[in-house]
C-alpha positions in Angstrom: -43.4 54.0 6.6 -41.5 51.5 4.5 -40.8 49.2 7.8 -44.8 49.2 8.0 -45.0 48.4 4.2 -44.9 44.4 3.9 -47.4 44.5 7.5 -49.7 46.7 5.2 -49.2 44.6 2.2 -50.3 41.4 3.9 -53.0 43.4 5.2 -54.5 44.4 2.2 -54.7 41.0 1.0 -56.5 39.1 3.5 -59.7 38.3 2.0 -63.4 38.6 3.9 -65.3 36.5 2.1 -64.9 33.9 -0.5 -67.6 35.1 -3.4 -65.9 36.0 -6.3 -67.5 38.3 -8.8 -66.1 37.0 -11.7 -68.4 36.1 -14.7 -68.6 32.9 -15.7 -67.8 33.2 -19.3 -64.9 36.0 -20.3 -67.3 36.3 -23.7 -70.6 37.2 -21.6 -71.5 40.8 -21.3 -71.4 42.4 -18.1 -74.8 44.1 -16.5 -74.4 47.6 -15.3 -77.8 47.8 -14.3 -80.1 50.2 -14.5 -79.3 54.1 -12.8 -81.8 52.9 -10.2 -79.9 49.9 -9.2 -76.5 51.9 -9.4 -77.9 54.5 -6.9 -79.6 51.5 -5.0 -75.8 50.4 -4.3 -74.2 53.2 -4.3 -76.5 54.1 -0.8 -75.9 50.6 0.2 -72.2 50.7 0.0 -72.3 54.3 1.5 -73.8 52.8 4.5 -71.1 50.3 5.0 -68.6 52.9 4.5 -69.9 55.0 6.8 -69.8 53.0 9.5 -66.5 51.2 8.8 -65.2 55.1 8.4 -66.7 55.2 12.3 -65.2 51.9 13.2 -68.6 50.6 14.1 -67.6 46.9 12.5 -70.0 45.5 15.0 -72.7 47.6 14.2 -71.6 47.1 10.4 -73.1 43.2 11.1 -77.1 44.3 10.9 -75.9 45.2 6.4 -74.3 41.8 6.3 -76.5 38.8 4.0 -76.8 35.4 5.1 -74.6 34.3 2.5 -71.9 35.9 4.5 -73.3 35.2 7.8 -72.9 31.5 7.0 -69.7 31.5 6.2 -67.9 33.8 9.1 -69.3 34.8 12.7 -70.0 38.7 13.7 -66.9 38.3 15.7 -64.6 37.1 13.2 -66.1 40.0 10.7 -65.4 42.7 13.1 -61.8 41.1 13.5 -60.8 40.8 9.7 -62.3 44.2 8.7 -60.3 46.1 11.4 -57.4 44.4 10.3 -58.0 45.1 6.7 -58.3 48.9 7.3 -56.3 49.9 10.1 -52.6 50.3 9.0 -54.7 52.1 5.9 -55.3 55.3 8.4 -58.5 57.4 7.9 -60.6 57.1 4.9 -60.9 60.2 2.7 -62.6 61.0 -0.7 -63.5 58.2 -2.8 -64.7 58.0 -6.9 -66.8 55.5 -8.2 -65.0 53.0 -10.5 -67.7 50.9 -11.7 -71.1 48.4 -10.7 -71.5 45.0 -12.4 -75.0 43.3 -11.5 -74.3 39.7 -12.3 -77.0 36.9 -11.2 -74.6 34.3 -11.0 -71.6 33.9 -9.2 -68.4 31.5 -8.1 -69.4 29.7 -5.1 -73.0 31.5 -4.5 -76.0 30.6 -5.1 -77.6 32.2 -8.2 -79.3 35.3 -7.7 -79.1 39.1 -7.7 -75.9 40.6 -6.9 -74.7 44.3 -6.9 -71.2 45.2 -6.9 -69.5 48.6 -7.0 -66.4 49.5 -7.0 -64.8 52.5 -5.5 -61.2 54.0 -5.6 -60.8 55.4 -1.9 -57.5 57.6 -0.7 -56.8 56.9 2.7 -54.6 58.8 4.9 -51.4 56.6 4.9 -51.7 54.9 1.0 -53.8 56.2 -2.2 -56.0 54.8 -4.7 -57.4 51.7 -2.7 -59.3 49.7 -4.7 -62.5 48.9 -2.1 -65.2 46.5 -3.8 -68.5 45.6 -2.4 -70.5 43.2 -3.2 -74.3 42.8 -2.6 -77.3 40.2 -2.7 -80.9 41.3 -3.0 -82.6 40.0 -0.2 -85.9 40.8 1.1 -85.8 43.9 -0.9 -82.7 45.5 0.3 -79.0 45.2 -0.7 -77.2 43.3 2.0 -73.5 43.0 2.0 -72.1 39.5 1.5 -68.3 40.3 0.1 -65.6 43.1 1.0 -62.5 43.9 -0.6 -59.5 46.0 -0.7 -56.8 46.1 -3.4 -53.6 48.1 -4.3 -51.4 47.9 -7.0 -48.0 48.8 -7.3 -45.7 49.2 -9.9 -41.9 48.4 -9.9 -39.8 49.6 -12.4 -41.2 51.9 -14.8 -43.1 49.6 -17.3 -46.7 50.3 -18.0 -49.6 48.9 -15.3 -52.0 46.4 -16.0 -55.6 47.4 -17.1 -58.2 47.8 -14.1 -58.6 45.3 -11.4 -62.4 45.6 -11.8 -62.3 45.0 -16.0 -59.9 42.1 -14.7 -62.7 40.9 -12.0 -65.2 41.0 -14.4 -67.3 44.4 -14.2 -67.2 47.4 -16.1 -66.4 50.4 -15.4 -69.8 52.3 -15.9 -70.5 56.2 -14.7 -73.4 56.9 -12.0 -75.5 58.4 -14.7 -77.9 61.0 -13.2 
């Protein structure tokens, strides 16, 4: 396992896509949205997991927006989210960390976005930090960003806050 470990590191960095969800001011408040738009995500994002769960990356391309599709072909989507999650193993129970629903965004067009973020344990490291991000188009959530994140601490001083309050969303509860 720790001969894997740097292979897995530099896995888990690669990056999908290039939208940031970062607000644009560190003083503006972040949206949570409404319970409808959290659940409205949280299906959305459910959807992509299943399939990636499946390994159905190809099939994953019919969710993807075409603020993605312009930037990346279905080829080289299937390619970078295999890598991403492979050395990862199988995905097990994941928690909802928090949604931010911000209408602008670094390198996108304005608009409405949905991200959520979700803290996953898969079967070979624990407490991934998967984001998704969203665009409302045409009335449905399509994917345009995917990430995956781990932290680790050396030594025994205390870790950073959240990667999402970092990012720029709260961390909100599904409120039913």
């Amino acid at each position: 396992m720790l001969a894997r470990l740097p292979s897995m590191l530099l896995t888990i960095l690669l990056c999908v896509c290039s939208v940031q969800a970062r607000a644009t001011d560190p003083a503006d408040a972040i949206d949570t949205g409404t319970v409808s738009q959290q659940k409205q995500v949280l299906a959305a994002a459910k959807s992509v997991a299943t399939m990636f769960k499946a390994g159905r990356y190809a099939e994953s391309w019919r969710l993807v927006g075409p603020l993605l599709k312009a930037q990346t072909t279905q080829q080289e989507w299937v390619h970078y989210v295999s890598a991403l999650r492979a050395p990862l193993g199988a995905p097990g129970a994941s928690k909802v960390q928090g949604f931010g629903f911000p209408t602008a965004m670094a390198d996108a067009p304005s608009g409405q976005y949905g991200i959520i973020g979700l803290e996953t344990d898969f079967a070979n490291i624990k407490g991934v930090q998967e984001k998704f991000v969203f665009q409302y188009v045409d009335k449905e959530w399509k994917l345009v960003g995917y990430w995956l994140s781990k932290k680790f601490t050396i030594g025994t001083g205390h870790a950073p806050n959240s990667a999402f309050e970092a990012d720029g969303f709260a961390a909100a509860q599904l409120q039913r």
